[in-house]
C-alpha positions as CSV (number, residue, x, y, z in Angstrom):
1,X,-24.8,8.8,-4.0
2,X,-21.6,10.9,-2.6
3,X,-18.5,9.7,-3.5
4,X,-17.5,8.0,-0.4
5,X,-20.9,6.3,-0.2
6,X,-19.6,4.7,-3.6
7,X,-16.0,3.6,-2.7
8,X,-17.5,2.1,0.5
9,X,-20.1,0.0,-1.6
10,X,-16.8,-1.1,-4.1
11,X,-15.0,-2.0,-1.6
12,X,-17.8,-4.0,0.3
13,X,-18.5,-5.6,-3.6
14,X,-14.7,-6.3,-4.0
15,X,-14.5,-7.9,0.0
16,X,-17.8,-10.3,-1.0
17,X,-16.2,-11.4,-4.4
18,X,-13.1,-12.4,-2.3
19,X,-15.7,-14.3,0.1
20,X,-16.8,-16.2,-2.6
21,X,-13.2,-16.7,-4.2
22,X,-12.7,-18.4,-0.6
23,X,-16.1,-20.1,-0.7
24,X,-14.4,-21.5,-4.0
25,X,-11.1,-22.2,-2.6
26,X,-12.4,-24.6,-0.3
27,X,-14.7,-26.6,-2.7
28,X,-11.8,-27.6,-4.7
29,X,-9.8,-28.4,-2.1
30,X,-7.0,-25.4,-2.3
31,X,-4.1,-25.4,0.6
32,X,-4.9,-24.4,4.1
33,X,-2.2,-21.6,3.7
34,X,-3.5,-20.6,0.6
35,X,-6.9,-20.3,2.3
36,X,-5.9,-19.1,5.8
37,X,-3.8,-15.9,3.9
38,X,-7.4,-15.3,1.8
39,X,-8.9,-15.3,5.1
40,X,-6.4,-12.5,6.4
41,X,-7.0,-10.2,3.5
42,X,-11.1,-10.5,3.6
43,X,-10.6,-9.2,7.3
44,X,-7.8,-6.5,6.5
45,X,-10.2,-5.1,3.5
46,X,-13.1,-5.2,6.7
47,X,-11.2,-3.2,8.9
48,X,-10.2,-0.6,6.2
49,X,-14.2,-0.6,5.2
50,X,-14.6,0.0,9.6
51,X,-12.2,2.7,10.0
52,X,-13.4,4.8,6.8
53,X,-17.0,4.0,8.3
54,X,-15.4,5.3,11.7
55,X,-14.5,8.6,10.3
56,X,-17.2,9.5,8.5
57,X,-19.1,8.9,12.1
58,X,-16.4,11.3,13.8
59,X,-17.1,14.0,11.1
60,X,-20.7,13.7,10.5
61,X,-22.1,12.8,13.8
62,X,-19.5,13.6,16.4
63,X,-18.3,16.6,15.2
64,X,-21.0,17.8,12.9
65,X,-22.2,20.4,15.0
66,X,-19.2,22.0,15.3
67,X,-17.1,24.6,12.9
68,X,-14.7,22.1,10.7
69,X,-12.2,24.6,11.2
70,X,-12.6,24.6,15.3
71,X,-9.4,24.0,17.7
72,X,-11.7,21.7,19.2
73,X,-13.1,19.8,16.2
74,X,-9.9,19.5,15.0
75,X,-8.3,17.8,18.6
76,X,-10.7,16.0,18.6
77,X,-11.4,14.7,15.6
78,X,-7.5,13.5,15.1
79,X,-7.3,11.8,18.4
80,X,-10.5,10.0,17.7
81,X,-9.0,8.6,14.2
82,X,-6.2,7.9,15.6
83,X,-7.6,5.7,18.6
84,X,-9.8,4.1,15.9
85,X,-6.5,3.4,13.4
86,X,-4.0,2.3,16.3
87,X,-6.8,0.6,19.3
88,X,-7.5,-2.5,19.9
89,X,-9.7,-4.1,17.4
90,X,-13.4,-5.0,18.6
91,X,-13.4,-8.7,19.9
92,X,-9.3,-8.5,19.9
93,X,-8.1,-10.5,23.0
94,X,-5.4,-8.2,25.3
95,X,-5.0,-11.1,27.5
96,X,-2.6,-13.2,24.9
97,X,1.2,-13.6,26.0
């Protein structure tokens, strides 16, 4: 297993031990802000686990066919992390005022 293969699966270990730490929270009856701040770190740790899933994608898949050293490669590959660090997260609403 690469190296990145094995900080993705630490990181997916570390995100299902805080799932269970919230699992835990609620049984005993913790506050709802404790919970509800829990809650927001098990999705930031998600979305760090997406975007470093994201650009391994880019660079394997998109580009992989392409010289790494490529003008092209290179545009492209920055603008595509960049849209996948600054867009919209999947299921997001754009609609709220």
């Amino acid at each position: 297993m690469e190296e990145a293969e094995r900080n993705l699966s630490t990181r997916l270990r570390r995100i299902a031990g805080q799932v269970q730490g919230l699992e835990r929270m609620l049984e005993s009856g913790r506050d709802c802000e404790e919970v509800l701040t829990q809650i927001m770190a098990v999705r930031s740790s998600l979305d760090q686990v997406g975007l470093l899933l994201m650009e391994r994608h880019i660079e394997r898949c998109l580009l992989g066919g392409l010289p790494p050293d490529s003008p092209v490669a290179k545009e492209v590959s920055e603008a595509l992390k960049a849209w996948a660090r600054f867009g919209l997260v999947p299921g997001a609403r754009s609609d709220l005022s």
